[in-house]
C-alpha positions in Angstrom: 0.0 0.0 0.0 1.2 3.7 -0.3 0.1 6.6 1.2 -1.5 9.0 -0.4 0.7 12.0 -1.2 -0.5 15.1 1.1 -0.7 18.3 -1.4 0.2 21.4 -0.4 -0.9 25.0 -1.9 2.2 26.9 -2.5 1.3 30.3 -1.3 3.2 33.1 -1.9 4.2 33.2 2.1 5.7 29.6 1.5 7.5 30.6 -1.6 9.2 33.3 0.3 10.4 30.9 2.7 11.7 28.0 0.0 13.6 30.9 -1.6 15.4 32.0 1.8 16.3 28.6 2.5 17.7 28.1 -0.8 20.2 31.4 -0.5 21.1 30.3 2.9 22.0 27.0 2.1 24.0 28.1 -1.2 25.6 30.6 0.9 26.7 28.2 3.4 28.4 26.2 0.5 30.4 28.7 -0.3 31.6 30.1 2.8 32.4 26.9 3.4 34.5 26.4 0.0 36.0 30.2 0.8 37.2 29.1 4.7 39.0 26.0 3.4 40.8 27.8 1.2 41.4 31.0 2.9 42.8 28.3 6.1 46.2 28.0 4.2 46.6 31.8 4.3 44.7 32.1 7.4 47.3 29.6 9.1 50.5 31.2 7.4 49.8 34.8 8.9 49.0 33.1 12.5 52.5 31.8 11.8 54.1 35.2 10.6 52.4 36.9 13.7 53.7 34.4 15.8 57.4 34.6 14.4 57.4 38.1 14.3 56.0 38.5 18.0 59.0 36.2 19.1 61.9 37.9 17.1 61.2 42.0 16.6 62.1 43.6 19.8 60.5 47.2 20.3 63.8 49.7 21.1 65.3 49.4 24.5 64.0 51.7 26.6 67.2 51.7 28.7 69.2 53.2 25.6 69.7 57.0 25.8 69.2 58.7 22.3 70.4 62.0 20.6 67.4 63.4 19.1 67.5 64.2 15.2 69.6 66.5 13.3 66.9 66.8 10.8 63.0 67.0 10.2 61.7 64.5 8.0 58.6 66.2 7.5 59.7 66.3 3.5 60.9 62.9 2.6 57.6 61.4 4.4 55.6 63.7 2.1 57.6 62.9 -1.0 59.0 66.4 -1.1 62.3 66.6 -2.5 64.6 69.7 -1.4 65.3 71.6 -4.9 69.2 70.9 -5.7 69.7 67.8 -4.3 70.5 64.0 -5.2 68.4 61.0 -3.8 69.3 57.3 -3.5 68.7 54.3 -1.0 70.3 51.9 0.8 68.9 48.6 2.4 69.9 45.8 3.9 69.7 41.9 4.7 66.4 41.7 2.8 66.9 39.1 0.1 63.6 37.0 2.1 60.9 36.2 0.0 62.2 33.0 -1.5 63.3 31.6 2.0 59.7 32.4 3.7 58.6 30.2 0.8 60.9 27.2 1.3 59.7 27.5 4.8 56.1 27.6 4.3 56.6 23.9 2.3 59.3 22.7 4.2 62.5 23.2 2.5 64.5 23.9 6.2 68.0 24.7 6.3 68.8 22.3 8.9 67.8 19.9 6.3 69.9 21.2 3.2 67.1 23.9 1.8 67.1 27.5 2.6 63.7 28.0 4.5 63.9 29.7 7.9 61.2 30.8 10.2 62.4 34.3 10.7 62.7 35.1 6.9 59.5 38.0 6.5 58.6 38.1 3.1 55.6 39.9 3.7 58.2 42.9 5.4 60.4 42.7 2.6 57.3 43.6 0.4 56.2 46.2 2.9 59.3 47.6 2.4 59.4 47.5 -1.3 56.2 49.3 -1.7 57.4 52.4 0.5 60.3 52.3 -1.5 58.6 52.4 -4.7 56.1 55.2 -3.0 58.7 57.6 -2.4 60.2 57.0 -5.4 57.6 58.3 -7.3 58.3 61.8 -6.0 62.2 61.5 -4.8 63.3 60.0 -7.9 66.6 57.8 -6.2 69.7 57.3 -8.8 70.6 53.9 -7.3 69.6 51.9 -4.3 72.4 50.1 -2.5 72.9 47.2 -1.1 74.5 46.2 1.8 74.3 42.7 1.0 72.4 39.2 2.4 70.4 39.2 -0.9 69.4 35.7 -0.9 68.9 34.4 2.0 69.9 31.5 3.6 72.3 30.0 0.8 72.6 32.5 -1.7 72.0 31.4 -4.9 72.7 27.7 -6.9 73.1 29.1 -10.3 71.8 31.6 -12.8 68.4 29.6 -13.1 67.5 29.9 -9.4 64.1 30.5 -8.6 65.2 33.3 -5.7 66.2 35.5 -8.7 62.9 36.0 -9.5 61.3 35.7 -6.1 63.4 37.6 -3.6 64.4 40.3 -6.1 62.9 40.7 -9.7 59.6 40.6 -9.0 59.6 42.1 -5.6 61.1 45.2 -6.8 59.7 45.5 -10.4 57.4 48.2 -9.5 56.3 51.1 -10.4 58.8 54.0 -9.9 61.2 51.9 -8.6 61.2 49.7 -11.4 64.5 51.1 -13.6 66.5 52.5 -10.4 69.6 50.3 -10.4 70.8 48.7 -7.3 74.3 48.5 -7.0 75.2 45.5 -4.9 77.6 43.8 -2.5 77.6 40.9 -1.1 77.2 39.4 2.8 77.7 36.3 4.0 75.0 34.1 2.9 75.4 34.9 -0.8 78.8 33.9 -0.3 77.2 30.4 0.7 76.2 29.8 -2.6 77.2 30.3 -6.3 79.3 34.0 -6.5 79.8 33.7 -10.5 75.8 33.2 -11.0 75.7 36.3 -9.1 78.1 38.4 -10.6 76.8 36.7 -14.3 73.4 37.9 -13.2 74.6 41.8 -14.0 74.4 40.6 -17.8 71.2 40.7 -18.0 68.9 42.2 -15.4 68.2 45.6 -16.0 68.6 46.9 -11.9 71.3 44.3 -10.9 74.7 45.8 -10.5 77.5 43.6 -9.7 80.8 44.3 -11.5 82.8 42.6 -9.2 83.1 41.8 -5.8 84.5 45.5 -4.4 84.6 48.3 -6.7 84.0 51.8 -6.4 81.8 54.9 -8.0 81.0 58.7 -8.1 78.3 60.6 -7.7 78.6 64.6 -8.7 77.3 67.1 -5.9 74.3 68.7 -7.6 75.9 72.4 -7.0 77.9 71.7 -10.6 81.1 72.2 -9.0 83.0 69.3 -10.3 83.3 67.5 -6.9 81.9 64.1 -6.1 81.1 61.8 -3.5 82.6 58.7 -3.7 81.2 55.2 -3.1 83.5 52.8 -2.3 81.8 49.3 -2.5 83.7 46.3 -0.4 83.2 42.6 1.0 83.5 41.9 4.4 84.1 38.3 3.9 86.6 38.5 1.4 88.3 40.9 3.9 88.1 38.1 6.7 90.1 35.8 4.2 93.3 38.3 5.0 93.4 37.4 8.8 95.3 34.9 10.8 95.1 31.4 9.4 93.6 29.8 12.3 91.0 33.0 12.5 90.0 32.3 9.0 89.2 28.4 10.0 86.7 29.6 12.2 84.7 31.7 10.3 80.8 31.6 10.1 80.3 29.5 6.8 83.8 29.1 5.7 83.4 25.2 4.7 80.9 26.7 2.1 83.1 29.7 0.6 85.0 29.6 -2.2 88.5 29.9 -1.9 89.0 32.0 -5.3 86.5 34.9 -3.9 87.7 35.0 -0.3 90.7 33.0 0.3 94.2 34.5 1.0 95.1 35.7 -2.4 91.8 37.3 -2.9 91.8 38.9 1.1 95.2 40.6 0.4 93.9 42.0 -2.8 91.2 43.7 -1.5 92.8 45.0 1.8 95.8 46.6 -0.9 93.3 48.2 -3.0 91.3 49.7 -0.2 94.2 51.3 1.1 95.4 52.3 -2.2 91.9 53.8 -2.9 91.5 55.7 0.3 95.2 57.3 -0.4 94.9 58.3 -3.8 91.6 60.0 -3.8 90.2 63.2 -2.0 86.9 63.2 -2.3 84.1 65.8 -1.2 83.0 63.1 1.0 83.2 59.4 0.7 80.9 56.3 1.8 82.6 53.1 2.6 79.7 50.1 2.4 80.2 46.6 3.5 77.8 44.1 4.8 79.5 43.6 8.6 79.8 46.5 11.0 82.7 48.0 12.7 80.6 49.4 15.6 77.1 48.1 16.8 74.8 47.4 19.6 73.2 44.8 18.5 73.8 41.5 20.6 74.6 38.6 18.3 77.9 36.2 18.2 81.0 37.3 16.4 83.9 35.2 14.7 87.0 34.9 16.3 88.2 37.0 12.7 85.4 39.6 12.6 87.4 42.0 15.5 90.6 41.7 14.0 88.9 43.4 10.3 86.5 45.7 12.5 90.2 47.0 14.3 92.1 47.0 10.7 89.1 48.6 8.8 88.6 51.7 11.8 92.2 52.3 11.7 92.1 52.9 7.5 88.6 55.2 7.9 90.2 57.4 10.4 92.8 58.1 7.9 90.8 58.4 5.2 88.4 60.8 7.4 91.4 63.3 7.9 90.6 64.3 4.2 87.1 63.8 3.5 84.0 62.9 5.7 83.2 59.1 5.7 80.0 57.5 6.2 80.6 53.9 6.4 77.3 51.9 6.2 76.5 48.4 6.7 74.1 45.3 7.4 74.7 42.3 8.9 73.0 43.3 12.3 69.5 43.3 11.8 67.9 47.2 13.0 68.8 50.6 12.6 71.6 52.4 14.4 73.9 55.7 14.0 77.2 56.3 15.5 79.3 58.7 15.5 83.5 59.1 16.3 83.7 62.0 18.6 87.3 62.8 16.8 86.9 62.0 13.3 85.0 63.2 10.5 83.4 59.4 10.2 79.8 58.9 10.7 78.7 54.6 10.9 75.0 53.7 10.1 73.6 50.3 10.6 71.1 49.1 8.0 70.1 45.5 8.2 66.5 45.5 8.5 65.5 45.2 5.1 63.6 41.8 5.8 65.0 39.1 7.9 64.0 38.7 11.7 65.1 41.5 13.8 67.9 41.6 16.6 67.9 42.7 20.2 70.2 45.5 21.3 73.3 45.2 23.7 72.9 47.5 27.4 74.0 51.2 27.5 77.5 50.0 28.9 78.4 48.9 25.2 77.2 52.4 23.4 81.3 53.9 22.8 83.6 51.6 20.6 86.3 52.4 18.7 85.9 56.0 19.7 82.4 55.9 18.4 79.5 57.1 20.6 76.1 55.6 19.9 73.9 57.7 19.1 70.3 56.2 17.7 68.8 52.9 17.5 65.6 51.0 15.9 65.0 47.2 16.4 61.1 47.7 16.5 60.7 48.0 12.6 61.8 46.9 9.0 62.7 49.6 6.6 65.9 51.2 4.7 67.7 54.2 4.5 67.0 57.6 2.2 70.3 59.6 1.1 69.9 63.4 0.2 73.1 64.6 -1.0 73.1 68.5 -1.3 76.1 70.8 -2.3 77.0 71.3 1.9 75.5 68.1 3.2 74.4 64.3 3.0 71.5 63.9 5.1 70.3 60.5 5.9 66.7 59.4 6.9 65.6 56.1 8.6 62.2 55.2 6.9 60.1 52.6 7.7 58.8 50.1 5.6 55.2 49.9 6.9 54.2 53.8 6.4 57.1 55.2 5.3 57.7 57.7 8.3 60.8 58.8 9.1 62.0 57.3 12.4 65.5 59.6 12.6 67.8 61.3 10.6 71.1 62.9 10.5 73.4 65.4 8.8 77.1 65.0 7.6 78.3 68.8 6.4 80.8 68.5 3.4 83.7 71.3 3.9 84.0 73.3 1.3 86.3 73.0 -1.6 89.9 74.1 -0.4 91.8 76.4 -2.9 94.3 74.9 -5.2 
């Protein structure tokens, strides 16, 4: 037997309700397909947060600061001073690829070159304040202080971080055609050097000539007189130490002996000195990826204090002629020093990407006759360069808003008579 089928009169009150249910129940289907695949993304930024809440320390509030020299009111408005030059300089940012290998498990410990405090997502933040100032400030060159790809540099000239922790990260609008002229740090040195230099040939902003080399920039007053950029490598300089130092440098089973073995070490070191004698510059920057002076608190190599000692000695001599502004990475934040008897000005600029580093105490602010003067640990950014006909200004911008954090002023002397 079946029952008879009960009838119903679909009035317009129960149409309304079948056509709710309908939509609700569709809608359901696809939040549901939308929260499966947002988890993924969901899950990687609980693990950025995460990383990032372990590894950026906010600035020490035990460490006594000099204020500015300079109001940044300009450079965060995209206001360039009339007369003056503009380039960058960034470092230890070369991240992007390595957050990748992370994310799908390509660890270093296990032969890749993912590591959990490698911040893509800064590195772009960083990028697109770059590219926003640029619009206006119109930056000659950016440099690098080198760490370009992290963890292992690169394989060859096919290698995938190319593209993702450089090309396409800064292929962008106005800061598309600035060049970058680049030196290397010590995890590039991990990996293939000639794919590196090889890789000038034929990108359009890579500039890698050789491993140390030097350039000029004219002061924008017309005078003839130039700055002078003096690019070097800090492990190549390490090769020139004691034998048993060199052993015990970080990486050195992965180096290659031709870039930064003995023969290469001594040739750099003679060139440098050569360099700083022969030229008198307006003003002259020395970049290289290690400090000299810092406050941030991470291990050294038994080598690293016997170039910081050799390499101060040589910029105090070069600073009795010409100002010197040596820049560097390797230490992940921000910091300015200054030597209370030379014309030499340091800036650390390593927080171009990778996890940040914790500051030393106040005891450790003086070294070398250096005086510390400002630090950031708190954010990721780079460095903006304003090079007038009396001065190079620098400004420590962030990578999240672009605001200028500090900044600080290095007067060139005016030209001496013949």
């Amino acid at each position: 037997r079946h029952r008879a089928r009960e009838t119903r009169t679909l009035t317009p009150e129960r149409m309304a309700w079948l056509s709710f249910n309908t939509l609700f129940c569709a809608g359901a289907v696809v939040f549901a397909g939308w929260f499966v695949a947002a988890l993924p993304f969901q899950l990687r930024n609980s693990r950025r947060e995460q990383v990032a809440a372990s590894v950026v320390v906010k600035d020490e509030p035990g460490l006594d600061f000099a204020p500015s020299d300079l109001n940044g009111d300009h450079i965060e408005q995209g206001l360039p001073k009339p007369g003056h030059t503009y380039f960058y300089s960034i470092g230890d940012f070369g991240v992007y690829g390595c957050q990748n290998a992370y994310e799908r498990g390509d660890l270093e410990e296990n032969g890749g070159i993912g590591h959990k405090v490698c911040m893509g997502h800064e590195q772009e933040k960083v990028a697109e304040a770059m590219d926003r100032l640029a619009a206006f400030l119109h930056p000659q060159f950016v440099i690098s202080l080198g760490d370009n790809f992290y963890v292992r540099g690169v394989t060859d000239m096919e290698d995938q971080q190319f593209l993702e922790s450089f090309e396409a990260i800064y292929d962008r609008g106005a800061l598309a055609d600035v060049p970058w002229k680049i030196l290397l740090g010590d995890h590039d040195h991990r990996g293939n050097v000639t794919a590196l230099l090889l890789h000038t040939n034929r990108s359009q902003r890579w500039r890698l000539p050789s491993l140390h080399y030097r350039f000029e920039v004219p002061l924008p007053d017309g005078s003839g007189r130039n700055l002078e950029v003096v690019m070097a490598d800090s492990v190549c300089l390490e090769g020139g130490m004691e034998p048993d130092l060199v052993a015990k440098r970080r990486f050195e089973a992965e180096y290659s002996e031709a870039f930064v073995g003995v023969a290469a070490a001594q040739e750099h070191w003679r060139s440098l000195e050569e360099n700083f004698k022969s030229t008198r510059p307006a003003i002259r920057i020395v970049a290289a990826h290690r400090p000299v002076v810092s406050m941030v608190n991470r291990s050294r190599t038994a080598s690293e204090p016997q170039v910081e000692e050799r390499l101060h000695k040589m910029l105090v001599a070069a600073a009795a002629d010409s100002p010197v502004l040596y820049m560097h990475g390797h230490d992940h934040a921000m910091q300015l020093w200054k030597d209370s008897e030379a014309q030499l000005t340091y800036i650390g600029n390593g927080a171009g990407g990778m996890g940040l580093h914790q500051f030393l105490p106040q005891s450790h602010a003086r070294a070398h006759g250096a005086e510390f003067k400002w630090g950031s640990n708190g954010a990721y950014g780079f460095a903006i360069h304003e090079l007038g006909a009396d001065a190079l200004n620098t400004y420590f911008v962030t990578g999240d808003a672009g605001r200028v954090l500090h900044a600080t002023s290095i007067p060139i002397p005016s030209a001496q008579p013949a």
